[in-house]
N, C-alpha and C positions, 0 to 999 in steps of 0.2 A: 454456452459453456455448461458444462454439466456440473452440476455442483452434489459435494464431496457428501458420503455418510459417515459423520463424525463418532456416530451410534459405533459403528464396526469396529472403529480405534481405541487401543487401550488408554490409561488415563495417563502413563508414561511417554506414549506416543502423540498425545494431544498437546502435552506441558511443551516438548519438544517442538512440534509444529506452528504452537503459539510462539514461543519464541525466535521462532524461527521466522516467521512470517511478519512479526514482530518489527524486527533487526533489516528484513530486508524492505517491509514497508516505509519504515522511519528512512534508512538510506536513500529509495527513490521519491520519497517527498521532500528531503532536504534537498536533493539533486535537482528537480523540478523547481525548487525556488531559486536556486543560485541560479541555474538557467535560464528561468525567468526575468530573475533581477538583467542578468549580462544581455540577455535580449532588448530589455529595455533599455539597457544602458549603449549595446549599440545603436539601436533605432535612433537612441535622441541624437548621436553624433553622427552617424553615417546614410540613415534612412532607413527604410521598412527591411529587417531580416527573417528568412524563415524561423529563426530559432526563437521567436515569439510565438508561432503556432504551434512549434513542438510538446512545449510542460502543457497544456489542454491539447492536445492529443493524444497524451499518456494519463490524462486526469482519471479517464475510465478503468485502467487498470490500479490505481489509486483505491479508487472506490469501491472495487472490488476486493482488493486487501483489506478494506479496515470492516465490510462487508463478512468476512469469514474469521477474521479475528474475533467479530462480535458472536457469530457462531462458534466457536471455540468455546469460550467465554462462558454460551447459555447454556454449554454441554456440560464444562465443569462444574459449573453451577448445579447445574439438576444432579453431578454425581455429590453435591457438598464438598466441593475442591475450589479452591482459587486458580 
């Protein structure tokens, strides 16, 4: 994946984008735990389900979020912005 030049965006557009990125990171990890939990919680009563492989199938796009947050982050940073 091509990864983004945060230089080119203005400081409005980056606050925006943190946020944003933010909101939907926080949603797909919570999501991936509840998933996770119901997966475990079927395996134990019913046996092995796919929906246990799912939340670490999605880990990598996870990681990639909290990956460009941090870059957000060290751009505000350099302009002396939070």
């Amino acid at each position: 994946m091509k990864k983004e030049d945060f230089t080119q965006l203005s400081t409005d557009e980056l606050i925006k984008k943190k946020k944003t990125v933010s909101v939907v990171t926080g949603t797909l990890a919570g999501m991936q735990i509840a998933l996770l939990g119901l997966g475990i919680w079927i395996t134990m009563h019913q046996g092995f389900t796919a929906l246990v492989v799912i939340p670490v199938a999605l880990l990598p796009i996870l990681i990639m979020n909290f990956n460009m947050i941090a870059d957000i982050k060290k751009e505000l940073a350099a302009r002396n912005l939070k």
